[in-house]
Gaussian input, Z-matrix of N, CA and C with variables (Angstrom, degrees):
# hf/3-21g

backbone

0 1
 N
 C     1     B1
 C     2     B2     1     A1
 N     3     B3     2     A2     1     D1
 C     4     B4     3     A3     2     D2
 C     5     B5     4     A4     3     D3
 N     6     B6     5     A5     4     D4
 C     7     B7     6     A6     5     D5
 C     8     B8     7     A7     6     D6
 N     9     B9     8     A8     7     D7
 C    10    B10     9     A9     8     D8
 C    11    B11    10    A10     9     D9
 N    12    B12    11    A11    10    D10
 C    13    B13    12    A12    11    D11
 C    14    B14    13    A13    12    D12
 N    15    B15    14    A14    13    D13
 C    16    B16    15    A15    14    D14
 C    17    B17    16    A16    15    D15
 N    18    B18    17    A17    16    D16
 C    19    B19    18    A18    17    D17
 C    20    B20    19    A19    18    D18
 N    21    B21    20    A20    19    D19
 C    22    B22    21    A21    20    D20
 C    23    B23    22    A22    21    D21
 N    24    B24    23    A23    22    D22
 C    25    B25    24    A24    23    D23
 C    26    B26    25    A25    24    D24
 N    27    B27    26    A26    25    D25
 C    28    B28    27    A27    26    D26
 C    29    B29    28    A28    27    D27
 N    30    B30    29    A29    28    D28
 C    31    B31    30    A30    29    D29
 C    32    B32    31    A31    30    D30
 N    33    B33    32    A32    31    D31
 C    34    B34    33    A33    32    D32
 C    35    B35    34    A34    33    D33
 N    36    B36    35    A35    34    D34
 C    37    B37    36    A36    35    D35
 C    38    B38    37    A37    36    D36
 N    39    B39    38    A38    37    D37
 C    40    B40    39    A39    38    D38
 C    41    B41    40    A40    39    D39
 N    42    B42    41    A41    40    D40
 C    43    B43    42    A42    41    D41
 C    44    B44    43    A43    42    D42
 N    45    B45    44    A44    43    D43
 C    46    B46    45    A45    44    D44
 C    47    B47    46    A46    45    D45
 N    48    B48    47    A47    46    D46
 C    49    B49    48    A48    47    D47
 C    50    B50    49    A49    48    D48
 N    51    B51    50    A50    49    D49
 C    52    B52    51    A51    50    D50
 C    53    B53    52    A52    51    D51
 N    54    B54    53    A53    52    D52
 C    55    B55    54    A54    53    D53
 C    56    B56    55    A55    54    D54
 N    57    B57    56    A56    55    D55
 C    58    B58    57    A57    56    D56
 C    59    B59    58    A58    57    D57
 N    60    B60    59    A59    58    D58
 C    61    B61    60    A60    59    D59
 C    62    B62    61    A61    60    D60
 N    63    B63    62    A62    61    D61
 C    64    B64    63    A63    62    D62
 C    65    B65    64    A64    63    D63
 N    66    B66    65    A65    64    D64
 C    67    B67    66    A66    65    D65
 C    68    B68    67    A67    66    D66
 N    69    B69    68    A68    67    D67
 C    70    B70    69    A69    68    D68
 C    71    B71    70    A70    69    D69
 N    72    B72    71    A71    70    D70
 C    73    B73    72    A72    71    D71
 C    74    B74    73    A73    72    D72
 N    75    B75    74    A74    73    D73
 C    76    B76    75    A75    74    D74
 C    77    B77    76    A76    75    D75
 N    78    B78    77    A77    76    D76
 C    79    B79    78    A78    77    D77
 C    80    B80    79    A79    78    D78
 N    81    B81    80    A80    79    D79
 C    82    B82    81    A81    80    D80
 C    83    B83    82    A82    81    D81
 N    84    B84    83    A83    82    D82
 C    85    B85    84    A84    83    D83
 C    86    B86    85    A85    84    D84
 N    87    B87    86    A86    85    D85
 C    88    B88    87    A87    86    D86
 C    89    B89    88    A88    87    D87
 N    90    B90    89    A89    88    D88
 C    91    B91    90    A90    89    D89
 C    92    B92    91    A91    90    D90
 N    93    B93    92    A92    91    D91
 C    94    B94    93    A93    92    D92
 C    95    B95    94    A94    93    D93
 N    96    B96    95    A95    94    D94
 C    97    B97    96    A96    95    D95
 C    98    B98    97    A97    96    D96
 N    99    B99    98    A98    97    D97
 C   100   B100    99    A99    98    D98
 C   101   B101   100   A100    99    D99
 N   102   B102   101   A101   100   D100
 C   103   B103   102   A102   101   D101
 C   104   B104   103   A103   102   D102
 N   105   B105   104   A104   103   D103
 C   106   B106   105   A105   104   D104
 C   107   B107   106   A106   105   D105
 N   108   B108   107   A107   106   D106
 C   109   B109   108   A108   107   D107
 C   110   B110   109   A109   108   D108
 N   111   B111   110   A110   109   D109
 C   112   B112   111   A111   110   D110
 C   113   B113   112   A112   111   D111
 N   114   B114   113   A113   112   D112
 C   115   B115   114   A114   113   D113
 C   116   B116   115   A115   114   D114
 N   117   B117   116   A116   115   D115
 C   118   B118   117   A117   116   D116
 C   119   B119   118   A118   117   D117
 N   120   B120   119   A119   118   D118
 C   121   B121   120   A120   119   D119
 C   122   B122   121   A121   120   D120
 N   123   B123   122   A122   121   D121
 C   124   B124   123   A123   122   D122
 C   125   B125   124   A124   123   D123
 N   126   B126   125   A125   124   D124
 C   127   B127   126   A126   125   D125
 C   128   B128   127   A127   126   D126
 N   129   B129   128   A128   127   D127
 C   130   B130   129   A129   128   D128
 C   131   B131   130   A130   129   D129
 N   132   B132   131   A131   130   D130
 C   133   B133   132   A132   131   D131
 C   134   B134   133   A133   132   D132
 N   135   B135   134   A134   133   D133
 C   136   B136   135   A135   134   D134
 C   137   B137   136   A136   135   D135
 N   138   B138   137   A137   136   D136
 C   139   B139   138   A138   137   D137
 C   140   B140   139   A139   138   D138
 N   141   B141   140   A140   139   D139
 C   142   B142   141   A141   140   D140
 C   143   B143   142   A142   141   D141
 N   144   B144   143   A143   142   D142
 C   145   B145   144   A144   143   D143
 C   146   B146   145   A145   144   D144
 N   147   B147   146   A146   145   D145
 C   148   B148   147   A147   146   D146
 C   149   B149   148   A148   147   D147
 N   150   B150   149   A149   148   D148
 C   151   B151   150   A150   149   D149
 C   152   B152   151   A151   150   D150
 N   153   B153   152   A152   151   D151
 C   154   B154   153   A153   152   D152
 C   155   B155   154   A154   153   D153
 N   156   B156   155   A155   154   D154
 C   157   B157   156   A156   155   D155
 C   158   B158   157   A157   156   D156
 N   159   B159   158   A158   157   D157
 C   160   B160   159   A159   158   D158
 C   161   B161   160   A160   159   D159
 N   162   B162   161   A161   160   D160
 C   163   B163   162   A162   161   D161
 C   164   B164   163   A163   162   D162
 N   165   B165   164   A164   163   D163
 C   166   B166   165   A165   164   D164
 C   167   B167   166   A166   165   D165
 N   168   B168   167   A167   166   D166
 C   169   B169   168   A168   167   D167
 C   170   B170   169   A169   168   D168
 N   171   B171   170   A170   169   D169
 C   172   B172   171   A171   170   D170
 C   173   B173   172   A172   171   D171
 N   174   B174   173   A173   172   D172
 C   175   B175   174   A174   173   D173
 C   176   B176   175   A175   174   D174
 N   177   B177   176   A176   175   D175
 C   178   B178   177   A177   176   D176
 C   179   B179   178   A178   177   D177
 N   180   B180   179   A179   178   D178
 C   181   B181   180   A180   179   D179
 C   182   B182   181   A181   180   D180
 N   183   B183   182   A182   181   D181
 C   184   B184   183   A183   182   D182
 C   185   B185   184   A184   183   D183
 N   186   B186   185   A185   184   D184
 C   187   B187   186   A186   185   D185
 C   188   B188   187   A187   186   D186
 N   189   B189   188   A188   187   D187
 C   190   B190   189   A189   188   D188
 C   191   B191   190   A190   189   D189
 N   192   B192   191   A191   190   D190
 C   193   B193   192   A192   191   D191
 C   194   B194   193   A193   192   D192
 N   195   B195   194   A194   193   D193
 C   196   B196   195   A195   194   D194
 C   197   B197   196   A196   195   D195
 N   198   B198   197   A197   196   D196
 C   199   B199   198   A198   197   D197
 C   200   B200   199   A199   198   D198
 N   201   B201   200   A200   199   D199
 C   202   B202   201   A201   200   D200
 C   203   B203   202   A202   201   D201
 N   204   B204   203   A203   202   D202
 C   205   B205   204   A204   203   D203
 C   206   B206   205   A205   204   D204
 N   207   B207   206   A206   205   D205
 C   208   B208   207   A207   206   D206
 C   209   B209   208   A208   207   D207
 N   210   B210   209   A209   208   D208
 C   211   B211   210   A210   209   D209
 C   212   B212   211   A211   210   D210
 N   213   B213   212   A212   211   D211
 C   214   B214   213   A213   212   D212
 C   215   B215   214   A214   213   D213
 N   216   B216   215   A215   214   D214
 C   217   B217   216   A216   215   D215
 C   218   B218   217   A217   216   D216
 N   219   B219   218   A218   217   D217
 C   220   B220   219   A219   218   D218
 C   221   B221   220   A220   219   D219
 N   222   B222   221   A221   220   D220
 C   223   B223   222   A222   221   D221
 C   224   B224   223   A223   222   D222
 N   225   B225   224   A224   223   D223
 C   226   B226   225   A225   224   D224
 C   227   B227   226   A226   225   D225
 N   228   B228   227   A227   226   D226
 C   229   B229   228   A228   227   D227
 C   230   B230   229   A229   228   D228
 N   231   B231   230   A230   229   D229
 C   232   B232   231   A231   230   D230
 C   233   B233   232   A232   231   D231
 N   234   B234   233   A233   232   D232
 C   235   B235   234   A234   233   D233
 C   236   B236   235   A235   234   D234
 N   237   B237   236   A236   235   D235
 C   238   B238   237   A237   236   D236
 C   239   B239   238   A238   237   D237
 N   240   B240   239   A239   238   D238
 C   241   B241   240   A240   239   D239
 C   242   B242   241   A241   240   D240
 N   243   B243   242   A242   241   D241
 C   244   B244   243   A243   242   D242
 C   245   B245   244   A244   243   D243
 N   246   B246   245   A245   244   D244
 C   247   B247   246   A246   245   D245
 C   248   B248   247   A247   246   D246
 N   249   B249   248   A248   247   D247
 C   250   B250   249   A249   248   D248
 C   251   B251   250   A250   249   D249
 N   252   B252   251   A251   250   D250
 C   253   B253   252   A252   251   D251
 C   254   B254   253   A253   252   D252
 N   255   B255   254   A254   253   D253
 C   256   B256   255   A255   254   D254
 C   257   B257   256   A256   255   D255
 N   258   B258   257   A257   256   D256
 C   259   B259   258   A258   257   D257
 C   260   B260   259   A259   258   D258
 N   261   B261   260   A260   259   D259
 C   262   B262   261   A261   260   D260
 C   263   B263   262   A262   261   D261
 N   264   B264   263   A263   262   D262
 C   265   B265   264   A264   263   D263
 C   266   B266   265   A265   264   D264
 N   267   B267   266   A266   265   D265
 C   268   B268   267   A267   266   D266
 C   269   B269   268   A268   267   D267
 N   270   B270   269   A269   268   D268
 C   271   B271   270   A270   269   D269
 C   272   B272   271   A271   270   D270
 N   273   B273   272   A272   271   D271
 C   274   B274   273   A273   272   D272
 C   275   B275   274   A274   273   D273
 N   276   B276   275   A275   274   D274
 C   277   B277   276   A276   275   D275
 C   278   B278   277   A277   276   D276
 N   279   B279   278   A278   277   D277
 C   280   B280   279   A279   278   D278
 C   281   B281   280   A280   279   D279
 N   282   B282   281   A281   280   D280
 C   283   B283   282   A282   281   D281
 C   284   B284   283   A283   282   D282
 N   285   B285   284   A284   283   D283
 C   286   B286   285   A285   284   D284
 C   287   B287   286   A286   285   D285
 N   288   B288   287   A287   286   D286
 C   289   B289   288   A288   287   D287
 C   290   B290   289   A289   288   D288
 N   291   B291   290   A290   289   D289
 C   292   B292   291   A291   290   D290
 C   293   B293   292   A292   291   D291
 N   294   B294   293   A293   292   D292
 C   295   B295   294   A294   293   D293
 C   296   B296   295   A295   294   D294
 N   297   B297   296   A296   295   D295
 C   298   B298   297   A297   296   D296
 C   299   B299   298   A298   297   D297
 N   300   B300   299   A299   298   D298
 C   301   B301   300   A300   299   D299
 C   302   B302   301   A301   300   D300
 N   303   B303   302   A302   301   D301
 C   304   B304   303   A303   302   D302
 C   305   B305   304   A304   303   D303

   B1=1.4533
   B2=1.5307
   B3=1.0691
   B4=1.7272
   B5=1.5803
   B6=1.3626
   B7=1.6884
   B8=1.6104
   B9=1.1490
   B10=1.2022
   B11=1.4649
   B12=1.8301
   B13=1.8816
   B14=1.5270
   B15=1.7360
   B16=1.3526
   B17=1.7112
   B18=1.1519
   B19=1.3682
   B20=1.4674
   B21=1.2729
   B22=1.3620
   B23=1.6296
   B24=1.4653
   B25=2.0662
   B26=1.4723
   B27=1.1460
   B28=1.7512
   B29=1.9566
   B30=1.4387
   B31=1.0010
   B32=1.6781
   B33=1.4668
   B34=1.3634
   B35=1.1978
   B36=1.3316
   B37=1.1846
   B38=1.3145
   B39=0.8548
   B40=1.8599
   B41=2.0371
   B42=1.6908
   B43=0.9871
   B44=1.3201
   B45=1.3668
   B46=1.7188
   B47=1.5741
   B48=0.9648
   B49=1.5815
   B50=1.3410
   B51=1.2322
   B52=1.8644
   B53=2.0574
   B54=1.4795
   B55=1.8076
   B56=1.0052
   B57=1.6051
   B58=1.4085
   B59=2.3125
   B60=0.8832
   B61=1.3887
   B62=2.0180
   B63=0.9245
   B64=1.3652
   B65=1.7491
   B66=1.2260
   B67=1.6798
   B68=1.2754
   B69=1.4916
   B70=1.6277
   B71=1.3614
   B72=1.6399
   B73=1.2780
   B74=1.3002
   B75=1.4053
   B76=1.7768
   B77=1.9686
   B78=2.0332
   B79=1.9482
   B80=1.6130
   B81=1.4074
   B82=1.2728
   B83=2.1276
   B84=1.0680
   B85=1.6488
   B86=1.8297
   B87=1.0039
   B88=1.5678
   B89=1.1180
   B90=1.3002
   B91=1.4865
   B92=1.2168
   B93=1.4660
   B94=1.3963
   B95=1.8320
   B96=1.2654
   B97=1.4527
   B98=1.7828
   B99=1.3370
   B100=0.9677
   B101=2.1183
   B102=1.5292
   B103=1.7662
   B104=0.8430
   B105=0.9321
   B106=2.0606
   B107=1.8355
   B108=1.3232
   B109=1.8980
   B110=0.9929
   B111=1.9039
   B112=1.4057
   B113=1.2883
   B114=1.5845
   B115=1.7198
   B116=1.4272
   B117=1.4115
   B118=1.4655
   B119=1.2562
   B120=2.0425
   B121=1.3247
   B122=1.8234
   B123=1.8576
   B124=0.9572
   B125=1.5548
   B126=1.3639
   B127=1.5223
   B128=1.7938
   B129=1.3644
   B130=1.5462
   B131=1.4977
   B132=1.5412
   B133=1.8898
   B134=1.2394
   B135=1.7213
   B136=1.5480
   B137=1.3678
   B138=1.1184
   B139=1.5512
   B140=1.7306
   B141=1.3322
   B142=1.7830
   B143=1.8569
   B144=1.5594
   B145=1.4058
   B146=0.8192
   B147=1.1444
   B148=1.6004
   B149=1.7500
   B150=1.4946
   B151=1.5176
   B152=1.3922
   B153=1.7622
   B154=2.0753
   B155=2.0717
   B156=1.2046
   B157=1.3148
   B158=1.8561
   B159=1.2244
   B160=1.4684
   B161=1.2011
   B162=1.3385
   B163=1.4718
   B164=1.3605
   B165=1.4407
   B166=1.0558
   B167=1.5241
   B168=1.1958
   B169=1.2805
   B170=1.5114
   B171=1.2901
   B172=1.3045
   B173=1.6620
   B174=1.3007
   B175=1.8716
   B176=1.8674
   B177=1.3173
   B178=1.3511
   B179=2.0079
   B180=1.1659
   B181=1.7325
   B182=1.0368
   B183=1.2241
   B184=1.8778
   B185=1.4098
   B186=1.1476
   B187=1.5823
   B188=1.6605
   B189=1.5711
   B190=2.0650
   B191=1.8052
   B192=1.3163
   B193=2.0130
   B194=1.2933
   B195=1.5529
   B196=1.6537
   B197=1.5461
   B198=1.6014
   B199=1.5246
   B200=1.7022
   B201=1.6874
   B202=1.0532
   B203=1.4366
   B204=1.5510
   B205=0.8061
   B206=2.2439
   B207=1.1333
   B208=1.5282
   B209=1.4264
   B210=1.6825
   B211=1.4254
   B212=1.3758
   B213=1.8314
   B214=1.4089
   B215=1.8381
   B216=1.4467
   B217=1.4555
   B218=1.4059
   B219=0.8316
   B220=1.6108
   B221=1.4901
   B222=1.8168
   B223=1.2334
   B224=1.6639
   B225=1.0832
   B226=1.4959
   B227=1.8002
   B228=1.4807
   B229=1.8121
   B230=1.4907
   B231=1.0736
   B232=1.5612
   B233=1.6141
   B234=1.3208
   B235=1.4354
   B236=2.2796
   B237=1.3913
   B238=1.7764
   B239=1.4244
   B240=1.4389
   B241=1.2852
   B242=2.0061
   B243=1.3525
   B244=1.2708
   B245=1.5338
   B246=1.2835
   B247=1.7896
   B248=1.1888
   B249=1.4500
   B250=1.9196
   B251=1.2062
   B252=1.2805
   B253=1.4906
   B254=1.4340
   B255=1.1926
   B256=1.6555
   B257=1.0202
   B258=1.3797
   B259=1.4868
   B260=1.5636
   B261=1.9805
   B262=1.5212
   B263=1.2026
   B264=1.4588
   B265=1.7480
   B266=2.1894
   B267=0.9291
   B268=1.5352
   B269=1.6560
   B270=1.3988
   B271=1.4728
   B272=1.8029
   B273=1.3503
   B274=1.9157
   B275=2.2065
   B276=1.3470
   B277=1.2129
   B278=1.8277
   B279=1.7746
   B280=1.5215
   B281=1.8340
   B282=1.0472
   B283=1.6103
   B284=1.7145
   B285=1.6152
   B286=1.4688
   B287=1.5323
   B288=1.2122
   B289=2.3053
   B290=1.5640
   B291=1.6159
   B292=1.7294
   B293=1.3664
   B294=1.0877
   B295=2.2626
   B296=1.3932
   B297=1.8387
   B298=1.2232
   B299=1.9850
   B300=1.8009
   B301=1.4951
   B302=1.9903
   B303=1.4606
   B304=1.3966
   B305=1.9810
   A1=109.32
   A2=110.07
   A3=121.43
   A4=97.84
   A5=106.59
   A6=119.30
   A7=99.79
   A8=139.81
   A9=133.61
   A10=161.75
   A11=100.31
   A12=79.63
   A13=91.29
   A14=111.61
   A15=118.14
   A16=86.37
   A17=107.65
   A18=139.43
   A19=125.57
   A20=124.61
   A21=129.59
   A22=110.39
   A23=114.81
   A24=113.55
   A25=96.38
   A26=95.86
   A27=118.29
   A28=103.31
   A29=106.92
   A30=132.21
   A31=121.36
   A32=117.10
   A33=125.32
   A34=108.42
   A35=127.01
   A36=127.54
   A37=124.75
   A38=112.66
   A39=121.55
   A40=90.20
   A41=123.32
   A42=101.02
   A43=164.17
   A44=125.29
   A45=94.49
   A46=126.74
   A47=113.91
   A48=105.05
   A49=138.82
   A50=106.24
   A51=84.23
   A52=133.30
   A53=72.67
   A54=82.33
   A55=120.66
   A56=134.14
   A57=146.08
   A58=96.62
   A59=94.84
   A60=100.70
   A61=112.12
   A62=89.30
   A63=119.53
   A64=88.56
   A65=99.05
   A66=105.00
   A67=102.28
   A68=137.10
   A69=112.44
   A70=144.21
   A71=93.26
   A72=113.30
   A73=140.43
   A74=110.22
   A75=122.28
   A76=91.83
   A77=98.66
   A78=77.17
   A79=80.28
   A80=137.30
   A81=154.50
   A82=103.73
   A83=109.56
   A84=113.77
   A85=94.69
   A86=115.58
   A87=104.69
   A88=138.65
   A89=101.60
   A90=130.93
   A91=121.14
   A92=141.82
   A93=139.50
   A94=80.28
   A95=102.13
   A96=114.14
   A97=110.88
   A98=123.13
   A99=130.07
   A100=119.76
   A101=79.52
   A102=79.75
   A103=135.58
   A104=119.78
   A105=134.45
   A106=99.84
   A107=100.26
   A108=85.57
   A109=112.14
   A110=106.92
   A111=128.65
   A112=117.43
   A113=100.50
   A114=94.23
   A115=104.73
   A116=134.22
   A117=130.14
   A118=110.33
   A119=110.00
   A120=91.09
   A121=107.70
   A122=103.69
   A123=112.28
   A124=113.43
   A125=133.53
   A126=163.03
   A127=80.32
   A128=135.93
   A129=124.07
   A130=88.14
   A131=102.19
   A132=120.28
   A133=103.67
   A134=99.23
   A135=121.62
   A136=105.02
   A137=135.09
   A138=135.38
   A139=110.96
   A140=81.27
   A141=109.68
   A142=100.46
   A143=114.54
   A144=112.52
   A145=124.13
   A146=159.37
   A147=158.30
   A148=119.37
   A149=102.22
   A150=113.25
   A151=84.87
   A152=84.35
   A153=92.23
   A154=90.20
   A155=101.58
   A156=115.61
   A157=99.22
   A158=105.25
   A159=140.00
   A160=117.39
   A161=139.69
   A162=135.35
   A163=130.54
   A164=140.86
   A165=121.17
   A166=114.23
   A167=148.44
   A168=162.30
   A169=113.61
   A170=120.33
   A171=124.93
   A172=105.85
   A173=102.67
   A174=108.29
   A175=112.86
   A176=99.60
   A177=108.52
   A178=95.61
   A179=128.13
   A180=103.02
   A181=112.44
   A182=144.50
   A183=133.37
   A184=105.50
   A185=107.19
   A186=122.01
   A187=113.35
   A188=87.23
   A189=79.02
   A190=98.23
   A191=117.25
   A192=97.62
   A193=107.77
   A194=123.07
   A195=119.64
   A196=117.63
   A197=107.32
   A198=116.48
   A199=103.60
   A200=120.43
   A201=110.30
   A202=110.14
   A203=130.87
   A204=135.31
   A205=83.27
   A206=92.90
   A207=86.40
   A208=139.57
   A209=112.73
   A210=122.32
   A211=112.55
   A212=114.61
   A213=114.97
   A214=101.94
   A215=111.29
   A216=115.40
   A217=93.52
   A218=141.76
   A219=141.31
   A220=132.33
   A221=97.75
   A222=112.02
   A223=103.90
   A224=122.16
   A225=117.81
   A226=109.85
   A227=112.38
   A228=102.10
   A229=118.04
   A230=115.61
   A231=125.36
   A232=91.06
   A233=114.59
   A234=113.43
   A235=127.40
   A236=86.64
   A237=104.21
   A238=86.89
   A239=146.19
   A240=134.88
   A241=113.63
   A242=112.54
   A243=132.63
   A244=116.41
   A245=114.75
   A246=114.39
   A247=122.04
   A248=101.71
   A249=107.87
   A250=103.18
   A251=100.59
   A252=126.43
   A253=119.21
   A254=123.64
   A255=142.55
   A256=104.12
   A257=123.42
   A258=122.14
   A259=113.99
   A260=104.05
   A261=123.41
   A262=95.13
   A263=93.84
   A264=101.07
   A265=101.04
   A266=110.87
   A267=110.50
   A268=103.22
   A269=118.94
   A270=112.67
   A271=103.50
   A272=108.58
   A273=105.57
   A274=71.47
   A275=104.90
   A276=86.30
   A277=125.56
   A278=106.58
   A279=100.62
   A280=90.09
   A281=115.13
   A282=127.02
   A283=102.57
   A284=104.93
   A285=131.46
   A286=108.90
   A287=102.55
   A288=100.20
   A289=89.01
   A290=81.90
   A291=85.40
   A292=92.81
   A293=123.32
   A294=135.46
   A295=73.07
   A296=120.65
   A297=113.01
   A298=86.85
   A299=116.75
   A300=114.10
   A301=89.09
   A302=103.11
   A303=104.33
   A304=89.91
   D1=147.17
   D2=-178.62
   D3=-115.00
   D4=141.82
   D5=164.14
   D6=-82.25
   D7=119.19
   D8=95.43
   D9=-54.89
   D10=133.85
   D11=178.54
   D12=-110.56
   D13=147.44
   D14=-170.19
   D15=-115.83
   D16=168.13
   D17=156.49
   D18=-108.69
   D19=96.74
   D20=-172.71
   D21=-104.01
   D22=85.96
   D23=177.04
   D24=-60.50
   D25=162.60
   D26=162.67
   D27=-148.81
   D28=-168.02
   D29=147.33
   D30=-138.03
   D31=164.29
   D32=170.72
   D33=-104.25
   D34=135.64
   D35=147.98
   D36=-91.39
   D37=13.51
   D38=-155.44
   D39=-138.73
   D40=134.23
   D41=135.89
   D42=-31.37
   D43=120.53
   D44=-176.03
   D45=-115.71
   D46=134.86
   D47=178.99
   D48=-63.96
   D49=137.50
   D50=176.01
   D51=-55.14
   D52=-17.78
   D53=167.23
   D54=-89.85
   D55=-26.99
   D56=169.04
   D57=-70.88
   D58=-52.32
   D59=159.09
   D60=-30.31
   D61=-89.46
   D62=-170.90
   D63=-33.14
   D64=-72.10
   D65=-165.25
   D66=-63.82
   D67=-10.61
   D68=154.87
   D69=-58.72
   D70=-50.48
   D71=151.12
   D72=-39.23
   D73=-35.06
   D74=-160.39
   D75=-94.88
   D76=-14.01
   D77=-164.33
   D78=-88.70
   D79=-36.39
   D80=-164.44
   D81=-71.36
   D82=-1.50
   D83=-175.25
   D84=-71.35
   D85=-54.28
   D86=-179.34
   D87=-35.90
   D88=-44.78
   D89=169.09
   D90=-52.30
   D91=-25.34
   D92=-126.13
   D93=-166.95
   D94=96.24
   D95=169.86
   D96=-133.85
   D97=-149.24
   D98=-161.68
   D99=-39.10
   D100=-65.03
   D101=167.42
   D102=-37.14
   D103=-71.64
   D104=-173.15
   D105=-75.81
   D106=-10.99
   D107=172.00
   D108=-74.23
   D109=-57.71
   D110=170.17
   D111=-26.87
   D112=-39.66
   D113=-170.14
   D114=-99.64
   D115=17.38
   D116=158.80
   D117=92.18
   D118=18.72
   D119=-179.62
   D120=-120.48
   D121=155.21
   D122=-166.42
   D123=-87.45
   D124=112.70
   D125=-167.70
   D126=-38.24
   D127=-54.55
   D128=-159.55
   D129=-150.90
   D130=123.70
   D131=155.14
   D132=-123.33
   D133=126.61
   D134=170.98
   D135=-92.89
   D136=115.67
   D137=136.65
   D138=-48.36
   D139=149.07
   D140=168.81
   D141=-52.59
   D142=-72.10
   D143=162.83
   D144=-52.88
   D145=60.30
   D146=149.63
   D147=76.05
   D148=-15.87
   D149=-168.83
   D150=-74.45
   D151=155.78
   D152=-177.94
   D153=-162.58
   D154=144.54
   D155=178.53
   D156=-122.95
   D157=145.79
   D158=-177.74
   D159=-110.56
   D160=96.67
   D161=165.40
   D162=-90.61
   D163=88.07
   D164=-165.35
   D165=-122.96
   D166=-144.68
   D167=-174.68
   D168=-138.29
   D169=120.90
   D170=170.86
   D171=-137.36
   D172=127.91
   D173=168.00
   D174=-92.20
   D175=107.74
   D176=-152.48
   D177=-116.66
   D178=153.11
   D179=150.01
   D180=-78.75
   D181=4.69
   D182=-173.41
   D183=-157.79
   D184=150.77
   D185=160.81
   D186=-32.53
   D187=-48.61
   D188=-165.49
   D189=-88.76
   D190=-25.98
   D191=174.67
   D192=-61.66
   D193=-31.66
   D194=-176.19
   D195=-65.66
   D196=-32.31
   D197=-174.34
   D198=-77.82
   D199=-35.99
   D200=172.97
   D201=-58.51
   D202=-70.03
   D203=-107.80
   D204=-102.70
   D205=-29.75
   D206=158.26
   D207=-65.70
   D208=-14.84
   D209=164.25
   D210=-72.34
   D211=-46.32
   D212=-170.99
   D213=-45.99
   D214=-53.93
   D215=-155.66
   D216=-86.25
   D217=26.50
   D218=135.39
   D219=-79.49
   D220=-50.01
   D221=177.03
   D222=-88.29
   D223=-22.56
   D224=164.19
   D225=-57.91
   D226=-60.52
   D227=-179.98
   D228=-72.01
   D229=6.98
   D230=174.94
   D231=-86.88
   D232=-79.26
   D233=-179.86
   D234=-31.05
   D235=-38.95
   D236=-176.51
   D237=-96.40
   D238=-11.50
   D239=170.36
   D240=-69.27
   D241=-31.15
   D242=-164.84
   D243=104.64
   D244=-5.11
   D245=156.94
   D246=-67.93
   D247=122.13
   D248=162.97
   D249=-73.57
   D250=167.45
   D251=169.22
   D252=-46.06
   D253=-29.83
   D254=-174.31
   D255=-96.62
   D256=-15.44
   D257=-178.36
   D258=-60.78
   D259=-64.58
   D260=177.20
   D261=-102.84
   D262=149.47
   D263=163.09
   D264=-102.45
   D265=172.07
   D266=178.80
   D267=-128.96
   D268=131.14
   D269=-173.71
   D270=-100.77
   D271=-137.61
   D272=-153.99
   D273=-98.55
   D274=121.08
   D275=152.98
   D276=-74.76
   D277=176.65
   D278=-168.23
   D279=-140.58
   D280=139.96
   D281=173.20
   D282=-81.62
   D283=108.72
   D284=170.66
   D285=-73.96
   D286=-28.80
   D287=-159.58
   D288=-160.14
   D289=141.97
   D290=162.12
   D291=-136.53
   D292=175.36
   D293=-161.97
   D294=-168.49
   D295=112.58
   D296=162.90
   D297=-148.24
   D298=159.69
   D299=-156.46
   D300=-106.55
   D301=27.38
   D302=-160.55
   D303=-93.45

């Protein structure tokens, strides 16, 4: 297995709160450990426009199970956040870091 850190953009269509904020982050904290800290990057950036990028960590065997499986758990804490589907849109995620013992 390889660690990846992916990059997952979206947009909002919906305002967001700093408490709706907050609780993305806190379901999305698992995700976003040593690597992507190390490397200075921040787990959730909100734009002024609604655009927002997601960085997290997934141990995937490939580039493309990590990119899937990093949308589900995006669009999964959006959903347990109180966002519908219409709320964010989610764009092509992109692999930022890889940590692999190869």
């Amino acid at each position: 297995m390889t660690t990846f850190v992916i990059t997952v953009p979206g947009t909002f269509v919906v305002d967001v709160a700093e408490t709706s904020q907050a609780a993305l982050e806190r379901k999305l904290a698992t995700q976003h450990t040593a690597l992507s800290e190390n490397e200075g990057l921040d787990l959730l950036t909100l734009n002024d426009e609604g655009t927002f990028s997601v960085r997290l960590e997934v141990d995937a065997p490939d580039r493309y199970e990590a990119e899937l499986h990093a949308v589900e758990l995006v669009a999964r804490a959006l959903r347990e956040t109180g966002f519908a589907e219409q709320d964010a849109f989610l764009g092509t995620p992109v692999v930022t870091g890889i940590d692999s013992d190869l």
